[in-house]
Every structure is written in C-alpha cells, then in structure tokens.
C-alpha positions in Angstrom: -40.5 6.6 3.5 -37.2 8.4 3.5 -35.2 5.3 4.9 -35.6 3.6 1.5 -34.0 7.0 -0.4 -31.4 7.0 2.1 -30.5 3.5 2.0 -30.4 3.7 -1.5 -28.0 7.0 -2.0 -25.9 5.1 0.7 -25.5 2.1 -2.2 -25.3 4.7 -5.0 -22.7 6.8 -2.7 -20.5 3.1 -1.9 -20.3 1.7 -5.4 -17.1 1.4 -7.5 -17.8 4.3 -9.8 -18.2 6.4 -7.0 -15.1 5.3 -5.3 -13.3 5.5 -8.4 -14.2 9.5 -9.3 -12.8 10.7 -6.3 -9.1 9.6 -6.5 -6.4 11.6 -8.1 -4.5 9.8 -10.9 -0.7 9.9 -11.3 1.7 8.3 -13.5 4.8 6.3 -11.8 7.5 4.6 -13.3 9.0 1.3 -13.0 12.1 0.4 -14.7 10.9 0.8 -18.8 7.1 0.7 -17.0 5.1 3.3 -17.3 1.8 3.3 -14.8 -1.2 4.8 -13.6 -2.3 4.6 -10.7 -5.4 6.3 -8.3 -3.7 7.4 -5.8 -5.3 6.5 -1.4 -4.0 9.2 0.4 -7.0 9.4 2.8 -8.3 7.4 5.8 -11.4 6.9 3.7 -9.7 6.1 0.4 -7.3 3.6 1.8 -9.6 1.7 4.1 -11.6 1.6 0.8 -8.4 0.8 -1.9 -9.9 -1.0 -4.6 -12.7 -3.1 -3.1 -15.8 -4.1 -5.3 -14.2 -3.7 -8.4 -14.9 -6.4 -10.9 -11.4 -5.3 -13.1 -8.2 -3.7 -12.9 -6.6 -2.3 -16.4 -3.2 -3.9 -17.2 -0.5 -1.2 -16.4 -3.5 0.4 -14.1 -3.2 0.8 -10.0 -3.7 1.9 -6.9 -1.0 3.6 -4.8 -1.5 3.9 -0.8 0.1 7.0 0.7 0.9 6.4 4.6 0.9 9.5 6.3 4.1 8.7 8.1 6.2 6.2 7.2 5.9 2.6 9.4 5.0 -0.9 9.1 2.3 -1.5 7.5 0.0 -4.1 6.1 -3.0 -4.9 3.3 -5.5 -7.4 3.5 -8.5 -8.0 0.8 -11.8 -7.8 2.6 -14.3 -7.3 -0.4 -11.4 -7.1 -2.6 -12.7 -9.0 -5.9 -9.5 -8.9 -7.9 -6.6 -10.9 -7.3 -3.7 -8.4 -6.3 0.2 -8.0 -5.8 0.8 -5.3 -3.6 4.6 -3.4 -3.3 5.8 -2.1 -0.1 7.6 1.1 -0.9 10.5 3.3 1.5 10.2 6.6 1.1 13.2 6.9 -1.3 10.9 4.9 -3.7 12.7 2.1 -3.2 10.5 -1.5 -3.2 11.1 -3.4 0.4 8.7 -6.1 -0.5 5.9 -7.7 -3.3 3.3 -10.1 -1.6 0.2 -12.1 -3.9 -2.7 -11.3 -2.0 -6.1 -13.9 -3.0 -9.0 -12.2 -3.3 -11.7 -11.9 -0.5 -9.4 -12.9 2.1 -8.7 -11.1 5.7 -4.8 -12.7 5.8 -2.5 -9.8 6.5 0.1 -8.9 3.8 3.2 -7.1 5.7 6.1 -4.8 5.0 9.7 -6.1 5.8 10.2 -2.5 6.6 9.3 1.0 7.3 6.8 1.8 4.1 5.5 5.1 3.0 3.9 3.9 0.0 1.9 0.7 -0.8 1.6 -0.4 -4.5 -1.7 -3.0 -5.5 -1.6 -4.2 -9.0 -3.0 -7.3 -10.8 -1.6 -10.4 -9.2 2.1 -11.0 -11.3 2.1 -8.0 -13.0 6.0 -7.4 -10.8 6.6 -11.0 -11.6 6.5 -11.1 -15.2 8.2 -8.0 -15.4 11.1 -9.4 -13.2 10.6 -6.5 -10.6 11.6 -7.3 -7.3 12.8 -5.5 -4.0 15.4 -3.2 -4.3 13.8 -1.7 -7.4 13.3 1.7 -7.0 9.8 3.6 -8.3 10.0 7.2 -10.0 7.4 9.5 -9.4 6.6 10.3 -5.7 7.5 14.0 -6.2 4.1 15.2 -5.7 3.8 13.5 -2.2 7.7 14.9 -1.2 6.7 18.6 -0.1 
C-alpha cells in the first residue's frame, strides 16, 4: 500500500508549483526593461527550467546560471510554452537569441562561450528590438 503514497508525493513533489517555490527571483534589466526572472543555478533546477508550465507572465523568466562559462545549449522536452532563449557572456553581454517550439528535443546553441542563458516568451527580444550585442544589468549577485 505505500507505493501508491509514494508515487503520488513523487507527482505532488514534480509539479509546476513545486518547481516554481524553490527558485530564487531576481530582477535584471534590459535596455528600459525591467524583468524578473527564477533564477536555475542548479543541476536539478536547470535540467528542470520551466517544463510543465501552462504560462509565462509577460516581463517574467527564467535565467540559467552555468557554473563555468562554455557552449552551451537548450532544448524543450516537456516545455509547454513557446520560448526565446538569450545566450549571455559573462560581461552580460547577449551572444545570441534562438525561438525554441514547444515540446521539441532540437538543440538551441550558443555562438559563444555563455555563462548565462535567458528563456522568455517566444518574441518578447523581438518586439523589443533586442538583439546580440545588448548587454543585460544585473548579474552581480552571481559575480562573487
């Protein structure tokens, strides 16, 4: 009888509210933007990012934090929500924005050494005419 209770805490443990309640929040800025964004700066957290979810607030994200910086890439296995994802130096400065379709397992690259990966809704860089070579404000907390 206690396979049922544990399969069950093991749902309860995976869902999104779960996930969500155990990332930090920061703000970041981008140009006149001002974001927030959980913050992945786990193995667990980042191999989770924002799978499941059914939304994503407007000027709301999810910022990867490598632990060294390399190439790296984002795929969206589970991933409900369609997503643009940043590619970030560690001077904050963008190397490269990809679209990434939901519930797809095509890998999204950097163009260059990234320390930082930033997933918001699909277009939300686009509209605001934020490209590479843009540089992000807030990784202080991550520069000790």
């Amino acid at each position: 009888m206690k396979l049922p209770v544990l399969g069950l805490l093991l749902i309860l443990a995976s869902s999104s509210n779960a996930t969500s309640e155990l990332n930090d929040k920061i703000t970041l800025k981008i140009l006149d933007y001002e974001i927030e964004v959980e913050v992945a700066n786990t193995q667990f957290s980042r191999s989770r990012g924002l799978m499941y979810r059914d939304e994503l607030g407007e000027n709301d994200g999810m910022l990867f934090v490598f632990p060294e910086s390399g190439y790296y890439s984002m795929w969206m296995k589970h991933t409900f929500i369609p997503l643009s994802v940043a590619f970030i130096n560690e001077n904050g400065v963008i190397l490269n924005i990809a679209d990434m379709q939901p519930e797809t397992l095509i890998a999204h690259d950097s163009d260059g050494k990234a320390k930082y990966a930033l997933e918001m809704n699909m277009g939300w860089f686009l509209t605001r005419k934020i490209a590479a070579g843009t540089r992000v404000i807030g990784f202080d907390k991550f520069n000790d």
